[in-house]
N, C-alpha and C positions, 0 to 999 in steps of 0.2 A: 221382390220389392221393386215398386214403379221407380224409375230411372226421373231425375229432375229433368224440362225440359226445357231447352234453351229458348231463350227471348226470341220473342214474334219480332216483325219488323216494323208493325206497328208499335212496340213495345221500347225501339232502339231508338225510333224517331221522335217519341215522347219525351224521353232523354235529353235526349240533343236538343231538341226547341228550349228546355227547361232550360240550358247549361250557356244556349247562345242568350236566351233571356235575359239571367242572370248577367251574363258578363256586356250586356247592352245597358244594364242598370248602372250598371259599376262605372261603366267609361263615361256614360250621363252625367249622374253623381260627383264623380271628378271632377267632367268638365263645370258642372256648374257649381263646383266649390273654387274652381281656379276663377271663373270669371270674378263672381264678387269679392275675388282678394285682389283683386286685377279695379275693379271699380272702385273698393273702396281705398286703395292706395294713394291716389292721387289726392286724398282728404286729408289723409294722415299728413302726406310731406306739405301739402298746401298752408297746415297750420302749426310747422315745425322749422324753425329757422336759426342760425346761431345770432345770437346777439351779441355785436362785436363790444369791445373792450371799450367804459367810458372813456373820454379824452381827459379827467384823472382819476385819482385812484377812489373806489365809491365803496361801502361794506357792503352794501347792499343793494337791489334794484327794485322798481315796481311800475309793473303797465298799468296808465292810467289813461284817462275817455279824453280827447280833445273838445268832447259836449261842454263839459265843465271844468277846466280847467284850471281860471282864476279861483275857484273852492277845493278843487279837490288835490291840486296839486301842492297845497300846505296841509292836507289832510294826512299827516302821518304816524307811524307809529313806532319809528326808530329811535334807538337809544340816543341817550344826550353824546354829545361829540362825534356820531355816525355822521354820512352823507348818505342820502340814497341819489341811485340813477334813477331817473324817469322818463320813461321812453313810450313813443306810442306806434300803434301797428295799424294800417291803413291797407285793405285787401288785402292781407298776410304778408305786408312787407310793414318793413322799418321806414317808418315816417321822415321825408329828407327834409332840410333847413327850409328849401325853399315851398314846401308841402305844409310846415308848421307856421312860416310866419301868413300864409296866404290863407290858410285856417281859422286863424284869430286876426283875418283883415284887418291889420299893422298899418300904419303909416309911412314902414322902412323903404327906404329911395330903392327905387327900380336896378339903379348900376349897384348900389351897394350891394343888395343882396343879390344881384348876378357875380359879384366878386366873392362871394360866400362858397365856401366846400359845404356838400351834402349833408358833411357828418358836423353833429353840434351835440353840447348836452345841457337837457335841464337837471337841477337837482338840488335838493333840498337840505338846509342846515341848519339845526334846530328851529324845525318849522317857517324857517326863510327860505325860499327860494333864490336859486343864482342860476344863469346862463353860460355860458360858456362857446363863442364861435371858433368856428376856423378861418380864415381867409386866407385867401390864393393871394393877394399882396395887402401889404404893410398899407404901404403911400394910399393906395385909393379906396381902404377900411376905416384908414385916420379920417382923408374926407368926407367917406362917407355916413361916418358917427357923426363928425360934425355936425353934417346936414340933417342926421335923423332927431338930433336934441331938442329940438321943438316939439317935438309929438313923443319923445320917447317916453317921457314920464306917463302919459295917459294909453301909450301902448302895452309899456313893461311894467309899473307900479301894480298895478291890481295884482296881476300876476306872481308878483315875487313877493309883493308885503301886503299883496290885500288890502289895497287904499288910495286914495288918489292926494294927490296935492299942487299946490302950487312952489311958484320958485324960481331960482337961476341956476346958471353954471358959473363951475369957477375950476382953476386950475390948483391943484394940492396934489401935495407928494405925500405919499400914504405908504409907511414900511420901504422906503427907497426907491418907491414907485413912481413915477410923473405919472400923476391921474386928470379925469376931470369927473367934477362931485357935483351933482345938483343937490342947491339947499333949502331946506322950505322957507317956507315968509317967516315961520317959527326960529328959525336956525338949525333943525336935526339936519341930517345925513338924510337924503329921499333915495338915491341911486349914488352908483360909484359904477364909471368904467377903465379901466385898463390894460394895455398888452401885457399879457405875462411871455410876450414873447414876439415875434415880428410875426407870427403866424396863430397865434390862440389870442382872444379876445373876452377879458371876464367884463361881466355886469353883474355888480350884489347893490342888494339893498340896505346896506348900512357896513360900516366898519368893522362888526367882527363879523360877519358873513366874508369880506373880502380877504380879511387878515385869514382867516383860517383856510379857504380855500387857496391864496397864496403860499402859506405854509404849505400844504398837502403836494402841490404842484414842487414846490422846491426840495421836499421832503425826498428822500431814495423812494424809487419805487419797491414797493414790498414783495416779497418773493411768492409765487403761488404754487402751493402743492399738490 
């Protein structure tokens, strides 16, 4: 019986190119599945950021266009008695105070809004809109609302009530408040501003927009779980 006979050397070598082939595919492969998880990463975190906590307490949130604004920022779909936050996103960051009012080319005095903190909120209350600042001081935010109440109603009315009017100021205490109220030539309520604090600054467009967002601010804050 012939005897089997052992592989030629041509036969060992065929092998071996086979086996380094293979294992040159393999390290290929790899590499080019690391790279694009390596490329495509930076997209992923580029459009993923935490959104910090409004400056009060909101049920809800929603990113809306700085295109449209004065329309879509009353466009909502929240329950009656909710707040939502609305926040917008500009190269995948959060939009600062001084990026929003410079956006909707404001009338707001120059020092005042350099006395502004970054962080502000818009948000919405049974389809009113309210504002809400921060300011770095008390003393030169008072002056500088002063200063902006000339142009404020044709800056911030669209915005928050969707409508423009004429009117004055006047000084009124509102829920224990020292306010100041611009009134139309009608007599309603147009705007309401006041400190809920030496450092937060609300603007609503009408009395129970203010009242309840006061309430909410004075309210405990609600536990998150």
């Amino acid at each position: 019986q012939p005897q089997p006979q052992p592989p030629t050397p041509t036969q060992k070598i065929s092998w071996k190119a086979v086996a380094t082939l293979i294992s040159v595919l393999l390290i290929l492969f790899t590499v080019y599945k690391l790279a694009k998880l390596i490329d495509r990463r930076p997209e992923r975190e580029a459009n993923v950021f935490n959104l910090p906590a409004p400056l009060i307490y909101a049920e809800n949130s929603k990113k809306i266009s700085l295109d449209d604004i004065k329309i879509e920022a009353l466009q909502t779909d929240q329950g009656s008695g909710e707040l939502r936050y609305l926040y917008f996103v500009e190269n995948d960051e959060l939009l600062k105070t001084a990026g929003f009012f410079n956006k909707l080319e404001t009338s707001i005095p120059g020092p005042f809004l350099r006395n502004l903190n970054d962080e502000f909120m818009l948000g919405t209350s049974n389809n009113k809109g309210f504002l809400i600042l921060k300011t770095n001081s008390y003393e030169s935010a008072f002056a500088g609302m002063l200063e902006w109440e000339k142009n404020l109603p044709d800056d911030l009315l669209p915005i928050l009530s969707g409508k423009k009017a004429l009117g004055n100021w006047e000084d009124r205490i509102l829920k224990n408040k020292d306010t100041r109220v611009f009134k139309e030539e009608g007599g309603s309520v147009g705007l309401i501003y006041a400190f809920l604090n030496r450092n937060l600054l609300l603007i609503a467009p009408d009395e129970a927009t203010f009242s309840e967002i006061l309430s909410r601010f004075n309210a405990p804050k609600p536990v998150i779980r």
